[in-house]
C-alpha positions as CSV (number, residue, x, y, z in Angstrom):
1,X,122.1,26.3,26.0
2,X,124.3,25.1,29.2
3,X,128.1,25.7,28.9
4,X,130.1,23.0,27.6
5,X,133.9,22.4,28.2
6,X,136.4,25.0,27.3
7,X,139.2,22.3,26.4
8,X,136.5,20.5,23.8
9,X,135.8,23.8,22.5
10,X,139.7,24.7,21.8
11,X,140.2,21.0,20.4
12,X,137.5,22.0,17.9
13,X,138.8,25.5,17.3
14,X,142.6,24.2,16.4
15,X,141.1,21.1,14.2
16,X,139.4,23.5,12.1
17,X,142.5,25.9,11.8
18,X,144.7,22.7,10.7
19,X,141.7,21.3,8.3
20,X,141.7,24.9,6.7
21,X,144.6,25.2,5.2
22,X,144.3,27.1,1.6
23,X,140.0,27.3,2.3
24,X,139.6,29.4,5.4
25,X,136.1,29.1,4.9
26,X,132.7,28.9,7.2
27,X,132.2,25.0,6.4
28,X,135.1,23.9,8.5
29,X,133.5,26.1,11.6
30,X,129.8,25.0,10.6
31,X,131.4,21.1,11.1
32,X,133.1,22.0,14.2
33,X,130.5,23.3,16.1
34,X,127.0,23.1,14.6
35,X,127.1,19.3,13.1
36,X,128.2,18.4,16.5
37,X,125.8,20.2,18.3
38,X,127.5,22.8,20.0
39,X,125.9,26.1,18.3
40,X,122.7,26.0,16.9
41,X,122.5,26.1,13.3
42,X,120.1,29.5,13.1
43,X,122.5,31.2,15.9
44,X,126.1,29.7,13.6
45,X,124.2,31.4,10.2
46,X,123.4,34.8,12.4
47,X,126.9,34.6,13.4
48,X,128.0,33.9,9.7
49,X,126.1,36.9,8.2
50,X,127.9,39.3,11.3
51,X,131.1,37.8,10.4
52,X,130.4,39.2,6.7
53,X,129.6,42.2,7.3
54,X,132.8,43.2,9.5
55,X,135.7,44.4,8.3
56,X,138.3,41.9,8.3
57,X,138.9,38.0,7.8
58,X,135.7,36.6,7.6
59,X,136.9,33.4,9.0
60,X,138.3,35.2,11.8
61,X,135.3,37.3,12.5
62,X,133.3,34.1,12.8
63,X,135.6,32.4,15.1
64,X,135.9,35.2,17.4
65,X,131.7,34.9,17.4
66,X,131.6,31.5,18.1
67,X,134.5,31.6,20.6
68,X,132.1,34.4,22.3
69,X,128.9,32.1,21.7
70,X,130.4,29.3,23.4
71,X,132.3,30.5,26.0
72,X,133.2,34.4,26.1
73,X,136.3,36.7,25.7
74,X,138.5,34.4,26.4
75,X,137.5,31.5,24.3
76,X,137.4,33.8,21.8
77,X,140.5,35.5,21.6
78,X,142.1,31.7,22.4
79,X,139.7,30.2,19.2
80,X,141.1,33.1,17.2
81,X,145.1,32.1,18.2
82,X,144.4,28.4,17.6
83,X,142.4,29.1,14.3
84,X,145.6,30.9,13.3
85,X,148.2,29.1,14.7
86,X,148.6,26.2,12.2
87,X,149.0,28.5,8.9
88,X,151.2,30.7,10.9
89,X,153.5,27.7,11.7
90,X,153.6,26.0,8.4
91,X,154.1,29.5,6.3
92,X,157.5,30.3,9.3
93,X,158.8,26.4,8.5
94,X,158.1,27.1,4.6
95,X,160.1,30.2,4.7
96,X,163.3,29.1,6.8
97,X,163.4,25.3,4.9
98,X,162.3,25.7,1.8
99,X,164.3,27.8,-1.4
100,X,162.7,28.3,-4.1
101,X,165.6,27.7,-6.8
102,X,165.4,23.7,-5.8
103,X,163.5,22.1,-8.6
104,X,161.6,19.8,-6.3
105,X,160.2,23.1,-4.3
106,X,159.4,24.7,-8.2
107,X,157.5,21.4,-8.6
108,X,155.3,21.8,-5.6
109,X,154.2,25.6,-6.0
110,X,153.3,24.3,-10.4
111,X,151.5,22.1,-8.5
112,X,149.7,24.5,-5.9
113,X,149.1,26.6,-9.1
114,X,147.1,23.3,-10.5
115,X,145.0,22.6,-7.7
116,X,144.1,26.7,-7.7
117,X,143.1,26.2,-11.1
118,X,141.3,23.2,-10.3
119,X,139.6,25.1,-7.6
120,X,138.5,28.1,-9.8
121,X,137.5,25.8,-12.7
122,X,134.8,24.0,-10.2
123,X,133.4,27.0,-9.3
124,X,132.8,27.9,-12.6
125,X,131.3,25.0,-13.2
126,X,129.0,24.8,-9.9
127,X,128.2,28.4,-11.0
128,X,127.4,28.2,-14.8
129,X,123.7,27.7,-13.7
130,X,123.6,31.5,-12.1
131,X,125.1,33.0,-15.0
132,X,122.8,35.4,-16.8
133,X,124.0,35.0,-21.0
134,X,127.3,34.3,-23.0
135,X,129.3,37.6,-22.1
136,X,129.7,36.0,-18.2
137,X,130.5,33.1,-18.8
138,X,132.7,34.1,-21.3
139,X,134.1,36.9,-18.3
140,X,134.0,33.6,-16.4
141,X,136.0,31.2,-18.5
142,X,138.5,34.3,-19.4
143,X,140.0,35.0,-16.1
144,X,140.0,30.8,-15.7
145,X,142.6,30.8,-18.5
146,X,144.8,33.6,-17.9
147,X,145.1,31.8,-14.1
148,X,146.0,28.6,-15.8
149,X,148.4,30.6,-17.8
150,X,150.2,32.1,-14.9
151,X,149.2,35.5,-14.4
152,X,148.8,36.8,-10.9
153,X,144.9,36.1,-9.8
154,X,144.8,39.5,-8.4
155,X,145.9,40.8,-11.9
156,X,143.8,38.4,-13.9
157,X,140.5,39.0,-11.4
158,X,141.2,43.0,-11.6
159,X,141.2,42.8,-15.4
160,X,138.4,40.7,-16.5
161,X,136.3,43.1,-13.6
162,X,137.2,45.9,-15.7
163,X,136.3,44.6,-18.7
164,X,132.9,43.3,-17.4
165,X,132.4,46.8,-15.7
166,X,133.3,48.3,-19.6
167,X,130.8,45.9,-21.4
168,X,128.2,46.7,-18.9
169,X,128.6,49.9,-19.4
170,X,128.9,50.2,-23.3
171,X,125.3,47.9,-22.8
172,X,121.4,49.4,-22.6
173,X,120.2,48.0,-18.9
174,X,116.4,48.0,-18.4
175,X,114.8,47.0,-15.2
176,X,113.2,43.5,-15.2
């Protein structure tokens, strides 16, 4: 594959840091680069799998690959920084203009917590087909409700593991 421009590959690396905002995920690199030709798609999925396994921001991991892919260490390290960059900016000016006792600020975060909801409640959905009986979706729709409710996600994810960890436990497992 013949080198490509280093300024084209920083443009794609700071759109995707800007379109990621609250879904760092591998479909914002996978547009950047392998829809427009710049990575193939087998080397981008190599890359992706790599970026799994390390430890660390997944998203991260895979921009520093596909800064290395496309143009070495220092497109990397520069991808990384301008992947970065636009979160980092937005959570500074969030912190020094926005207080959270103004009633149009509570607004916005009940709404974040709605989208994040709405979020989780698609992937439930999209997910129902995998699901293997009654007690996961019923796991499932559980730790959906006590987000909607307000409970931390950490606290409601952690809880409904335990209790999926207790019922598999407390059940006889054959192989298939």
């Amino acid at each position: 594959m013949e080198r490509v421009s280093a300024g084209l590959v920083l443009r794609k690396f700071l759109w995707a840091g800007v379109t990621a905002f609250g879904a760092a995920r591998w479909t914002t690199l996978e547009s950047a680069f392998v829809r427009s030709g710049l990575i193939e798609e087998k080397d981008f999925f190599r890359d992706y799998a790599i970026s799994s396994t390390l430890p660390g921001p997944s998203f991260v991991n895979l921009s520093a690959l596909c800064g290395m892919r496309l143009g070495g260490v220092r497109v990397a390290l520069a991808g990384i920084v301008l992947v970065l960059a636009p979160g980092l900016v937005a959570v500074i000016l969030a912190l020094a203009y926005l207080s959270p006792t103004e009633p149009w600020v509570r607004h916005l975060f009940n709404g974040i917590l709605v989208g994040a909801v709405a979020v989780v409640a698609a992937q439930y959905v999209r997910r129902a087909r995998r699901m293997r009986g009654l007690v996961d979706a019923g796991l499932a729709a559980l730790s959906l409700v006590l987000i909607a409710t307000g409970l931390p996600m950490i606290v409601a994810v952690a809880g409904v593991g335990a209790l999926g960890v207790l019922w598999y436990h407390a059940t006889a497992r054959t192989l298939p």
